[in-house]
Structures are given as structure tokens and as C-alpha cells.
KOLMI-139754 format. One record per residue (C-alpha): residue number from 1; x, y negated, z negated. Coordinates in steps of 0.001 Angstrom, whole numbers, plus 500000, padded with zeros to 6 digits. Each point is the difference from the previous one (the first is absolute). Layout:
% residues N
PT   nr      c1      c2      c3
PT  NUM       X       Y       Z
...
//
This chain:
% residues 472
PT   nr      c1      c2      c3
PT    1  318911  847025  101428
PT    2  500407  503303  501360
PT    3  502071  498422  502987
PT    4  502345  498264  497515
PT    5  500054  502457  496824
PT    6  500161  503487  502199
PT    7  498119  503337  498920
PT    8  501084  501170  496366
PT    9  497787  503241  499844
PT   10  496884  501029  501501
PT   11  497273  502250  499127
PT   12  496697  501612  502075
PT   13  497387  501047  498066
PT   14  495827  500802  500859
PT   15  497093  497933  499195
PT   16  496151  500163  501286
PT   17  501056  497558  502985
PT   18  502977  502385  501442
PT   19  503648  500148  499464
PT   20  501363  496915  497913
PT   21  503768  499090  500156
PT   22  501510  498158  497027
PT   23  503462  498043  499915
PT   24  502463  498424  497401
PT   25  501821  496986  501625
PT   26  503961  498963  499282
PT   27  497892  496982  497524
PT   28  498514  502625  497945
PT   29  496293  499557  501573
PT   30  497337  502849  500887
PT   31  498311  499157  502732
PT   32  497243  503142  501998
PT   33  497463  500866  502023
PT   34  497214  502413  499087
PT   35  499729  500736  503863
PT   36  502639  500123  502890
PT   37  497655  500440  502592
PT   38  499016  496430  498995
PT   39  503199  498691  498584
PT   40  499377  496621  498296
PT   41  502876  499805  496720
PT   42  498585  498937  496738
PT   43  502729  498980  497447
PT   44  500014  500783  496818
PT   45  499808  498364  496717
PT   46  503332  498735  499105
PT   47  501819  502015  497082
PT   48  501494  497583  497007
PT   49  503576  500077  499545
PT   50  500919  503064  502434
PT   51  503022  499310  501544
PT   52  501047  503590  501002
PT   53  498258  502632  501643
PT   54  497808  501867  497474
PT   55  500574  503470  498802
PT   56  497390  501401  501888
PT   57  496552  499334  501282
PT   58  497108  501440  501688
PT   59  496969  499121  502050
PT   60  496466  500950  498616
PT   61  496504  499711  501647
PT   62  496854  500717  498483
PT   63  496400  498513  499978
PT   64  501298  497914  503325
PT   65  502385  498421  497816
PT   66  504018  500489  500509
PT   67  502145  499244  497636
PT   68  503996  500392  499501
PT   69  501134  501375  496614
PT   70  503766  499039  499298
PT   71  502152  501018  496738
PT   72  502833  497258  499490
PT   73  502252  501238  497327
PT   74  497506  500893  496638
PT   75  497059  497995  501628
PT   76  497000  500605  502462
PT   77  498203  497809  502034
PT   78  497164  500422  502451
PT   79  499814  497731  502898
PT   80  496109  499686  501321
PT   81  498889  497437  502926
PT   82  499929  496768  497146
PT   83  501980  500715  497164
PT   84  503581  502070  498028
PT   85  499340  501073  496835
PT   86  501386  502210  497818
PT   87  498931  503353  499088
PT   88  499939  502270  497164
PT   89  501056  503691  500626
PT   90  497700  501957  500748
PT   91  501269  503166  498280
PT   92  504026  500954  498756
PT   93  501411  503439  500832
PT   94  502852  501534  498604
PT   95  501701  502368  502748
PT   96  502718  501082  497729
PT   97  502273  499742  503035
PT   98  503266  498098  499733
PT   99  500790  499497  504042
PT  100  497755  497626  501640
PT  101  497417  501956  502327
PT  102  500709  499675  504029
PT  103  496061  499366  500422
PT  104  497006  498516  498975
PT  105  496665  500217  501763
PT  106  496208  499924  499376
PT  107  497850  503070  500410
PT  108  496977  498774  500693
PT  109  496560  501857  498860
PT  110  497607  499164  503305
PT  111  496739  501317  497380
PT  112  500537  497836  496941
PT  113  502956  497014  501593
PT  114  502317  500448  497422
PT  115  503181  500321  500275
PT  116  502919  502201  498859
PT  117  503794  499255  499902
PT  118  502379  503176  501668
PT  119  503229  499554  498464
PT  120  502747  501851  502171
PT  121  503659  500680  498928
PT  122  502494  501866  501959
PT  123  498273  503444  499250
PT  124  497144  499068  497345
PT  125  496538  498572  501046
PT  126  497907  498506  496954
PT  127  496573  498490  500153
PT  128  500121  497567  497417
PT  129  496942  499657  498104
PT  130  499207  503763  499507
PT  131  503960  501024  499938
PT  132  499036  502579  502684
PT  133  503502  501658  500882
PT  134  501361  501224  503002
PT  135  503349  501833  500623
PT  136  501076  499924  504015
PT  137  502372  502205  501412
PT  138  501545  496839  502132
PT  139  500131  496504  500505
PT  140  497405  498448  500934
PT  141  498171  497160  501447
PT  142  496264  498424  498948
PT  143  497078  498594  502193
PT  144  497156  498226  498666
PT  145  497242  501064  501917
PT  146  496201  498741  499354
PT  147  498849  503170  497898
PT  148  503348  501260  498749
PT  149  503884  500279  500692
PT  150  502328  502017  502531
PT  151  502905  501696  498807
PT  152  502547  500279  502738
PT  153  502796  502414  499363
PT  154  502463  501807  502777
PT  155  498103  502584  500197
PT  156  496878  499688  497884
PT  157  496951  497736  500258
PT  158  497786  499796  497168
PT  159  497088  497495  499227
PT  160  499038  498976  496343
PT  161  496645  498478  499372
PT  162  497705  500232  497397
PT  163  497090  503239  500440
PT  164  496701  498531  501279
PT  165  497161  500370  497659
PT  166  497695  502793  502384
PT  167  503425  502391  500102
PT  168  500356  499797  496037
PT  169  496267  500635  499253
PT  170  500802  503212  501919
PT  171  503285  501494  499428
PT  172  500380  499112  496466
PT  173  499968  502715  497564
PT  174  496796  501426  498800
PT  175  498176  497096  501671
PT  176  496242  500256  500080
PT  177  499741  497310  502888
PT  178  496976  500740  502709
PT  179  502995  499995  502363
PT  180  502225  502523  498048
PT  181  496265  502517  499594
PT  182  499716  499908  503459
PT  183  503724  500986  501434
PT  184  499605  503052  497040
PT  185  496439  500710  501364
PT  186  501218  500280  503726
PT  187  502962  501936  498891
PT  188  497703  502379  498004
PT  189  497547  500240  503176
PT  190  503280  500994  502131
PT  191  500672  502733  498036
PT  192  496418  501025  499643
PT  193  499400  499820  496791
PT  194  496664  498696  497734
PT  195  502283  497156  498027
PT  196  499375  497864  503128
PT  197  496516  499762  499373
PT  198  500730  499266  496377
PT  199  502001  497068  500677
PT  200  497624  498893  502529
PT  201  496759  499462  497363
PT  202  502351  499000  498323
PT  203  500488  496880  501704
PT  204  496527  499914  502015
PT  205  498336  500264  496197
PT  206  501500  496453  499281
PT  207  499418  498850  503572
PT  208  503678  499184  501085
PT  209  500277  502371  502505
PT  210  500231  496512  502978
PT  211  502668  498749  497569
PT  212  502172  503327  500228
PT  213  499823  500291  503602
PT  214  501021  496131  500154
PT  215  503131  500134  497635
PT  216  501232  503463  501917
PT  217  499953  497714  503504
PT  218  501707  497133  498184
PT  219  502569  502127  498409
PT  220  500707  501855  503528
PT  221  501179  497087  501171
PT  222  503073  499130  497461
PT  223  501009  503965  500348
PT  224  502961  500270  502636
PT  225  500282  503417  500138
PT  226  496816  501988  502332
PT  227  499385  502688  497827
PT  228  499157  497981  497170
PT  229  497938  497336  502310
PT  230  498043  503159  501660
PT  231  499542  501688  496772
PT  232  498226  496276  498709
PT  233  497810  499837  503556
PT  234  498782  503335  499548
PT  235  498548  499010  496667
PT  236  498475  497503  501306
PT  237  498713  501343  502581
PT  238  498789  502476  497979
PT  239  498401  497880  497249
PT  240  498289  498091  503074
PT  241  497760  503069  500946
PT  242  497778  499313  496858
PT  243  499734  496815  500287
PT  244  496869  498568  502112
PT  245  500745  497476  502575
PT  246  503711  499528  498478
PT  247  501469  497416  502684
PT  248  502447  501657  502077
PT  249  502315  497248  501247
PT  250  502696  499698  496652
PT  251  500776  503722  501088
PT  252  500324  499661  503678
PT  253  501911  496892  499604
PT  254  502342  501242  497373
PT  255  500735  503402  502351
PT  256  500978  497420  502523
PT  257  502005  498014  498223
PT  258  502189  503138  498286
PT  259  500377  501792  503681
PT  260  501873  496280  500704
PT  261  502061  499563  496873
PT  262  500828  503585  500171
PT  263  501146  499708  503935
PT  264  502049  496834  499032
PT  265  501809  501359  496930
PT  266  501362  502735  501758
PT  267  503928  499871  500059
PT  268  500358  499495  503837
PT  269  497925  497072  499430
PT  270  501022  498729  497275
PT  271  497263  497310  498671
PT  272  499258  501018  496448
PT  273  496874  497431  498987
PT  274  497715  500451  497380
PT  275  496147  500600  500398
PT  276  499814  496385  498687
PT  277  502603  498433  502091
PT  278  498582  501589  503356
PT  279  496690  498070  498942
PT  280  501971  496819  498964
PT  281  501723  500621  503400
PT  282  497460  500823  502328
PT  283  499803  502155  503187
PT  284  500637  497017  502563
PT  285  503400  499304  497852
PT  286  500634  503696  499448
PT  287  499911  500673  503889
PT  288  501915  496503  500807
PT  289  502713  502358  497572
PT  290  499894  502829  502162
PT  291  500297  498035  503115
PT  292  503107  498192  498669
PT  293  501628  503209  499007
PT  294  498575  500992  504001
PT  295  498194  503270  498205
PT  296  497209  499730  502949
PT  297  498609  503595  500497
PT  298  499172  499912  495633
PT  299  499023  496041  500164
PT  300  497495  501317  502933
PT  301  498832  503226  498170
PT  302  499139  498310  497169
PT  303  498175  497185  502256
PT  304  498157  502920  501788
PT  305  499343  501992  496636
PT  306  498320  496927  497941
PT  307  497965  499217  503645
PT  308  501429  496098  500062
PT  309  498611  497943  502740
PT  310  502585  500522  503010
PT  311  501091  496389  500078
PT  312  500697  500098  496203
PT  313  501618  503285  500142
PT  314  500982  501941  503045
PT  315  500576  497427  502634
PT  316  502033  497450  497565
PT  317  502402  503152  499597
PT  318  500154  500530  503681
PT  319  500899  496600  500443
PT  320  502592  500042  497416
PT  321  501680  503365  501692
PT  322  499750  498443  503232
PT  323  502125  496874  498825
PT  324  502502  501822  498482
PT  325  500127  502830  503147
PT  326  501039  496677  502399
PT  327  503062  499863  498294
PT  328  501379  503204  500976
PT  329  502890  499339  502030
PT  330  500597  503785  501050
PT  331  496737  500262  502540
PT  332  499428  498197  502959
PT  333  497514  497410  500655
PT  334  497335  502467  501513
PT  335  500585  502710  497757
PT  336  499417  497685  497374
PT  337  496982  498544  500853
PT  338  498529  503059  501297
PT  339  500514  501715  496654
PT  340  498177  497082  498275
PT  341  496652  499847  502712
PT  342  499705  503946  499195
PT  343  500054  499627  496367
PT  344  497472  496509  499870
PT  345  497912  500653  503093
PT  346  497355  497790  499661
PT  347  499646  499897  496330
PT  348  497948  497236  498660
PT  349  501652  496864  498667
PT  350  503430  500990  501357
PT  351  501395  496676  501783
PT  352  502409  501039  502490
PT  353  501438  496515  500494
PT  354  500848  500151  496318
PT  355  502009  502731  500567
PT  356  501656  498430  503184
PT  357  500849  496779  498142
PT  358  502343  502450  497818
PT  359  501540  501712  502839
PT  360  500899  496456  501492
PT  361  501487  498761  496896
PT  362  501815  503298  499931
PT  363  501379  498654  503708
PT  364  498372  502713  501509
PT  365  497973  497646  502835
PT  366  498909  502793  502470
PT  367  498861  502349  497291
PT  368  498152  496982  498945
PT  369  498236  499810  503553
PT  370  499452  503530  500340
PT  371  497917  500029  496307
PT  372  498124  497137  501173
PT  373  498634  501744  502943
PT  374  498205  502354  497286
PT  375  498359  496600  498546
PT  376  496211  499933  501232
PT  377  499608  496499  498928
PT  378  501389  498048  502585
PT  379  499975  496796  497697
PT  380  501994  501685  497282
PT  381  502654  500891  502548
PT  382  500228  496138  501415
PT  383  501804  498606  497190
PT  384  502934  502021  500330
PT  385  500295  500200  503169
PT  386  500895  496265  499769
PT  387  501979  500268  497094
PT  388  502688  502297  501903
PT  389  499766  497291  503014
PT  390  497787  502797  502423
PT  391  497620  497258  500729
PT  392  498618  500881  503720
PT  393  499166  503398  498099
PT  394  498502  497588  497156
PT  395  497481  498532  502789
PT  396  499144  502875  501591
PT  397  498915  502049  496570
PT  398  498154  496725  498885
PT  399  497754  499639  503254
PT  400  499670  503534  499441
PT  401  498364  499356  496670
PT  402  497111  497688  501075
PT  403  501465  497371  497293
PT  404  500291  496264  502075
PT  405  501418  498791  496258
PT  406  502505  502969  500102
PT  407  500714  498652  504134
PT  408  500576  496316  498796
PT  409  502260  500990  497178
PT  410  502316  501893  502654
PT  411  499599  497607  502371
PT  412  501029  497378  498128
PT  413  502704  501970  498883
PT  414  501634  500880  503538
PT  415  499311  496162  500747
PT  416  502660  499167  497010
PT  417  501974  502681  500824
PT  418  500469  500207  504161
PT  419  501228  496647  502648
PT  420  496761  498460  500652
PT  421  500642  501486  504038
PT  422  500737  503936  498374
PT  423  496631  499043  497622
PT  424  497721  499507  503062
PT  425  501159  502734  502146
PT  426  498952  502507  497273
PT  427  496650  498236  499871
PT  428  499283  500743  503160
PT  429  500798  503170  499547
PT  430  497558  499922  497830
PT  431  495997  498419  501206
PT  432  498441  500439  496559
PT  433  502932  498610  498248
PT  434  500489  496896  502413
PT  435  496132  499342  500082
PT  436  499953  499838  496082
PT  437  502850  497745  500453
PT  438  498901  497377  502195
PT  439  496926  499805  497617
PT  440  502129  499358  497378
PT  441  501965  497248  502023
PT  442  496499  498981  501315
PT  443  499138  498441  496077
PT  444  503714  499874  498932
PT  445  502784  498967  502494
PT  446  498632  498754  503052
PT  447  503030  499609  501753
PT  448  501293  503313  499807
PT  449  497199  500825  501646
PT  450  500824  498093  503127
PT  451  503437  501492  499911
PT  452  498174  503495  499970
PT  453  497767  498878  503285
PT  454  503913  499045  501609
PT  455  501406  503574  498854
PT  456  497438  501596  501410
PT  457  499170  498417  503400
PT  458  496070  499364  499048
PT  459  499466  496826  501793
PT  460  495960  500412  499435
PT  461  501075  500076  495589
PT  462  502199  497205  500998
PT  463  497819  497734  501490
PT  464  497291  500163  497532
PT  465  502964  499448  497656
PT  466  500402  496189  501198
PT  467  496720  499389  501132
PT  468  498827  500807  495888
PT  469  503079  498143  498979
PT  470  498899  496927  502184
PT  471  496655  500070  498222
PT  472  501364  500089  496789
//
């Protein structure tokens, strides 16, 4: 169908199996998958009577169920794995503007999973529900993100998402959360005075001092700006001191985790995430980011900083800069190759050959050779070896290795590749090589064997040749 009716419109959208991808056909048929790494197409439900694109639609996933929502003229339908049916609206609102809006996207609300609708005109964002307005200086662009939107102007970038419970209890006015006692109660201890210990019994008389300390961590973490994040940690760090036994790990971790954000966000770097997007994300994918953008001395700070295992952290980096250093054109072969066994040593889980394969399939063959040399396994470097045709150098590296599987393979290789007269000179050449050989033509081609005997002048092989054949 696809084939025959061509791509309409597509969509990709999130679910609890990975990134989905959603399609209208030229027939006027949805058809997704909830997961690209594993891309098997489900189609749709058909919709009754539409024979034109619909005004709009969007993809929704929740509770492992995805769903497409489309609005043809005054109706809506909802499309699920089995049936179309039409749906009521779930609420009207009145904008009061005359122009159509440029935008519509969700805002999602990670805490509770519902959703709000950002309305965006050329200069006038609206959330529709609350009729939340915003005036912008400039036109502007939204991005649904997982816990908010992305305003992207010129030369402004703003994010609009609603405030997480933990930094309301605090901040708002006159509140009496543990959290909000405890940041007045550190700043009262800072500037020595005896309201600190106020607030304090306070909160330890109705025993919520391990709540305070927890919703000053949580609420570091959605602050962007230090000051406000160090002024939360020192409350709780100072609310932890009379507490017995308070587990220290939520603090350590969250220190960790604001020292990356906080290195990431900065302008020259340019990655503005969320606390809860960097957790959605990960710090595998976050580094695999830094890589890409070939940010290697912060991608291996941060690796060394939060102690990752080397082959997680340090050494996958190495390897990355080490691909992408092959494909400098303006340093020679040796310089090249020298610069990369200074930096990587003999750093565990580094795979030179890995790094040779690239410079090859840059078409750089001798710097390919010369990073091989650096490769300790011998049957790591075999493989390649044959692949750019250096097979003699092939059989010497894999009698090197002790391997008699590793010997066949490039033995059998040279036979396919060499005359069969070319093939047995370099097997004599070669006494561990051309004994595995002849056992091999002992079981499996018995007349090669003779023809080895006649190569090689050994009248003594050859006669027990055709006195066993005799027998047989």
C-alpha cells in the first residue's frame, strides 16, 4: 500500500518501547510502529467515509497503548489497534483570536500524565485550558519535549513547563512546607541568627525534618541556575546533620547529576536537557551525544568524574576519537598513528584493529598496517590483514597466535586466493602452516596431498601415499 499510495504525512512520537513512527498513506490509511528499532507496521483501523486528508491528527501513547487522534471537519475519531469511533470533546476553549494559530502541541505533565495544549500565533503563546498568556518579542518555533516545550526564537531560548510539585511547596508565598522551613532555617543559620533554630523545632516537632531535606534535593534538580541549586543543597545538607542515619546517596547522586547538566548547558556546549530528560536519556546516550558532536576531553571528564567502568566510559571515547583522528588527511601516516598509540597506550578494551578497519575504509592501507602493529592480539589483527589482500602477513600473525582454527581459516583463504603452484611455495615457507595442511588433506582431499609430496620432492611422504592408497 505504501509502495502504490506514497507517504502523505508522517509523524514520530515516544512510547514505553522507544521511538514510534506513524504514517498517512495517498488511500487515507494510518499505518505505525511503536518501535523502529524493531520495525514491524501495524495498520490502522480504517476511517468511514474519509476521502481527504484530515485536518489534523496526532499520535498518543499511554498505558502501552498508542492511539492516533484525528479531527475531520466538526468530528473526532480515535483510532486504537481494533476499532474508529467517534469521540466527544473533551473540553471547548474560546481563544478569542480571529487568525488561525501557527502551532499546536501537547505539554506534557511527566508527575500527573496529563496533558496541556500550547497554542502559538505569530507573537502570542496560549495554554489552552488555563488561558495562561504569553507575549514574545519574536517569532517563534515550538518543541514538544517529554516534560514541557522549547521555545526557539533568533536569539532567545525559553522552555515552558508546568512547576514540579517539591519547587512550589517551597517558593510559594508564605508556604509553611518542611522544605520551605528548612531553606529559611539555613538562611537564618548563615546569618547567625536564633530564627534558624525556630524554624528547625519547628519542623523536627512534627517530625518532617527527612521530608524537608528530600523535597530541597528534588527541587535542586529542576533549578537551572547554580545559585539557586546550591542555595537548595545547602539546606539539605544542613537539615541532614540532625537527622540519624539519614541515607546519603539522593544527595551525592543529585550533586553529580547538577555538576553534568550544569557542564552541558553551558553555551559552548550547547545541550540544554532537563533534570528529567537526562534521566529519561541516560549517561550511555548522553555521552554517545558528546561523541557525535566529537566533545571528547568533557565526554571523558564526565566518564572520569562519575568513576564509569573504563570500557563503558573512557576507552569507548578513545575509540571514538581514534576513528574520527584516521580521517585527517593533513598528517602523515606515522604521525597519525603515533599520535593515537600515545593517547590509548594500552588502555583496556581499546581494539586497535577496530580502529584500523576505519583507516582502511578511509583508503589509508599503510596507516592501517602501522595501527595494527600496536594490536597485541594477534587473532584480532588476522582478519584484516586478509581483508586488504596482505595474506602472507595474515599467516604469519595467525601462527603467531597459537590458534590452528585461526591457521586453517587463512590457509584456506590463500588456497582460494593464490595458483595452486604460488599456494604451495608459501606453505613451505611456512612448516607449521603446511603440516596443519596436509592434516587437513590427510581426512579431506587426499589427492592434494599427493600433489603436495610432488611439490615438495618427499619421496618417503610419497610412497606411503600409494602404498595407503593401495590398501584402501
Amino acid at each position: 500500500e505504501v509502495l502504490q499510495n506514497h507517504v502523505l504525512e508522517a509523524k514520530v512520537f515516544h512510547t514505553e518501547y522507544g521511538t514510534g513512527v506513524a504514517i498517512l498513506t495517498g488511500a487515507h490509511r494510518f499505518s505505525l510502529a511503536t518501535n523502529i528499532e524493531d520495525l514491524k507496521l501495524r495498520r490502522m483501523p480504517e476511517v468511514p467515509g474519509l476521502q481527504k486528508p484530515p485536518s489534523c491528527w496526532a499520535v498518543l501513547s499511554q498505558d502501552r497503548v498508542t492511539i492516533v487522534l484525528l479531527a475531520v471537519g466538526q468530528d473526532l475519531y480515535l483510532l486504537d489497534n481494533t476499532s474508529c469511533s467517534v469521540v466527544e470533546k473533551f473540553c471547548e476553549f474560546n481563544s478569542s483570536i480571529r487568525s488561525p494559530p501557527k502551532q499546536m502541541v501537547w505539554c506534557m505533565r511527566p508527575r500527573s500524565r496529563q496533558r496541556a495544549v500550547v497554542v502559538a500565533w505569530e507573537r502570542q503563546l496560549m495554554v489552552a485550558g488555563n488561558s495562561t498568556e504569553f507575549v514574545l518579542d519574536e517569532d517563534s518555533y515550538l518543541v514538544p519535549e517529554l516534560d514541557g516545550v522549547r521555545i526557539l526564537c533568533r536569539t532567545s531560548h525559553e522552555f515552558l513547563h508546568e512547576i514540579p510539585e517539591a519547587s512550589q511547596e517551597i517558593f510559594k508565598i508564605a508556604s509553611m512546607a518542611p522544605g520551605a522551613l528548612l531553606l529559611e532555617a539555613q538562611k537564618e543559620y548563615e546569618k547567625e541568627s536564633q530564627k534558624a533554630d525556630e524554624y528547625l523545632r519547628e519542623i523536627k516537632d512534627q517530625k518532617l525534618l527527612p521530608e524537608a531535606v528530600s523535597q530541597c534535593i528534588e527541587a535542586a534538580g529542576y533549578e537551572h541556575e547554580p545559585d539557586t541549586q546550591k542555595s537548595l543543597l545547602r539546606a539539605a545538607s544542613f537539615g541532614k546533620c540532625f537527622i540519624d542515619k539519614f541515607p546519603p546517596e539522593s544527595f551525592v547522586h543529585m550533586c553529580q547529576d547538577l555538576r553534568v547538566l550544569n557542564a552541558i548547558r553551558d553555551y559552548q556546549i550547547g545541550i540544554p536537557l532537563t533534570f528529567t530528560q537526562y534521566k529519561r536519556l541516560t549517561i550511555e546516550v548522553l555521552l554517545d551525544r558528546l561523541v557525535l558532536r566529537r566533545l571528547y576531553p568533557l565526554a571523558i571528564r564526565i566518564c572520569e568524574y562519575l568513576r564509569l567502568s573504563e570500557i563503558q566510559g573512557v576507552s569507548r571515547i578513545l575509540a571514538h576519537w581514534a576513528c574520527y583522528k584516521v580521517q585527517q588527511k593533513d598528517k602523515s601516516d606515522e604521525e597519525v598513528a603515533q599520535a593515537i598509540n600515545q593517547k590509548l597506550g594500552d588502555t583496556p578494551g581499546i581494539s586497535y584493529s577496530e580502529i584500523a578497519a576505519r583507516a582502511y575504509d578511509c583508503g589509508r592501507t599503510q596507516l592501517a598496517i602501522k595501527l595494527l602493529e600496536y594490536e597485541p592480539r594477534s587473532g584480532e589483527q588476522v582478519p584484516l590483514l586478509l581483508k586488504m589482500r596482505w595474506s602472507k602477513l595474515a599467516l604469519s600473525k595467525a601462527i603467531e597466535s597459537g590458534d590452528t582454527d585461526l591457521v586453517y581459516t587463512v590457509v584456506l583463504h590463500l588456497k582460494n586466493e593464490l595458483n595452486r603452484g604460488t599456494f604451495f611455495m608459501t606453505l613451505q615457507n611456512q612448516p607449521v602452516a603446511l603440516s596443519l595442511y596436509c592434516q587437513f588433506c590427510k581426512h579431506q582431499e587426499r589427492e592434494t596431498l599427493k600433489d603436495l609430496y610432488n611439490q615438495d620432492d618427499n619421496h618417503q611422504e610419497l610412497g606411503n601415499f600409494h602404498v595407503h592408497s593401495s590398501y584402501s
